[in-house]
C-alpha positions, 0 to 999 in steps of 0.5 A: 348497920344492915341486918339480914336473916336467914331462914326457911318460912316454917322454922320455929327457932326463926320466929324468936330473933323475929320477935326480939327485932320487932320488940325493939323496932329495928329494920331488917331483912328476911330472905327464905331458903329451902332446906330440903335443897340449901344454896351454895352460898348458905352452906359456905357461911352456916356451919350446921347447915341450919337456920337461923343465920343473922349476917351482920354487916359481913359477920355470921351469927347462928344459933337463936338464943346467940342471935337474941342475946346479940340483938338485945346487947346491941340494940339496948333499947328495950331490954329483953334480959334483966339487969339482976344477974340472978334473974338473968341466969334463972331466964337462961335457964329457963329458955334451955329448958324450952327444947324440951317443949320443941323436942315434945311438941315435934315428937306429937307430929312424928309419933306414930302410934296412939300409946306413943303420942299419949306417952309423949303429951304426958311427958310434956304435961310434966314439964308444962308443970315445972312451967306452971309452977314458976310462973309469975302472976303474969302477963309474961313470965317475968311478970309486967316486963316481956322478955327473952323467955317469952320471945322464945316460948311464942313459937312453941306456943303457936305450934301447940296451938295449932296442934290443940285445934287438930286433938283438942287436948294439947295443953289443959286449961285446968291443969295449966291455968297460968300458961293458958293465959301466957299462951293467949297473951303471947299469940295476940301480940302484934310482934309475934304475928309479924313474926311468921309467913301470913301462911304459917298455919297452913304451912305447918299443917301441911308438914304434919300431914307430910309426916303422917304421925297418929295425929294426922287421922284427926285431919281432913283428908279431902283438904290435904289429898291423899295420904303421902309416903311418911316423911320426918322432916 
């Protein structure tokens, strides 16, 4: 079975079916595109006009989570989803709420002002604690056996790391002790390094210094150049 995805190298939603391939060893390609001027062929098999795409055989999946649920279901060698329905209800759960943290973490590139970049790490604290609160003793969410949450958390993760480096005081080891741990234990994963471009800190750094956000005063000018019309994307 040929297994193709289709991406753009800094796409977050990307990484998690990554992941989910590498977690279970199976071969695939990958093949960049660029958003900013799609070609011909993506737009007539991608109904959103969005990556990720996996094409299976002649088939087209999209959407992440549909693409992870699909990789784990037919390649049921090292499941990611439990077995118990409750607790794989409960995962689902709790990987939907993951667009909140995408949703937090994206707005702390784009804000523009200090107040609106404190009131959006703010409202993303309060969902790091519902976070905190339901976490297992480790070392992934489910506790010993990893799993799709963690597949999708990874990417978040990495991305608010990379923020932390710039403000220093993105997640709050105090406040959030056991998503601190899980953070660190995800990014030192072999899967998820593989998982991205071996550019991808710069890549995201260049984004944000593109969207000139309030965050991006607390970079080097002399590394990134002059500061660029704002751009959102």
């Amino acid at each position: 079975m040929s297994l193709k995805l289709v991406s753009f190298k800094a796409c977050p939603f990307v990484q998690r079916a990554v992941i989910a391939l590498e977690m279970k060893a199976i071969d695939y390609e990958i093949e960049y595109i660029n958003l900013a001027c799609p070609p011909d062929w993506f737009l007539a098999i991608s109904p959103l006009a969005k990556v990720p795409l996996l094409i299976v055989e002649n088939s087209v999946i999209f959407e992440s989570n549909v693409i992870n649920e699909y990789i784990d279901e037919a390649f049921p060698v090292n499941r990611l989803h439990p077995e118990d329905l409750l607790l794989k209800a409960q995962n689902r759960s709790w990987i939907e709420f993951c667009n909140t943290i995408f949703m937090a973490t994206f707005h702390l590139t784009i804000d523009e002002t200090q107040e609106k970049f404190e009131k959006t790490l703010s409202a993303l604290w309060v969902d790091l604690d519902q976070i905190e609160k339901n976490l297992s003793q480790g070392p992934f969410f489910n506790g010993e056996n990893i799993s799709l949450v963690d597949v999708v958390y990874a990417p978040a993760f990495q991305r608010l790391n990379y923020l932390q480096k710039i403000h220093g005081s993105i997640i709050d080891k105090k406040r959030h002790p056991h998503i601190f741990k899980w953070q660190d234990k995800l990014l030192k994963l072999r899967e998820v390094k593989r998982s991205c471009a071996p550019e991808i800190e710069e890549l995201y750094y260049k984004l944000l210094w593109t969207r000139q956000g309030y965050i991006a005063q607390f970079m080097n000018e002399k590394e990134f150049g002059e500061r660029p019309e704002r751009s959102v994307y």
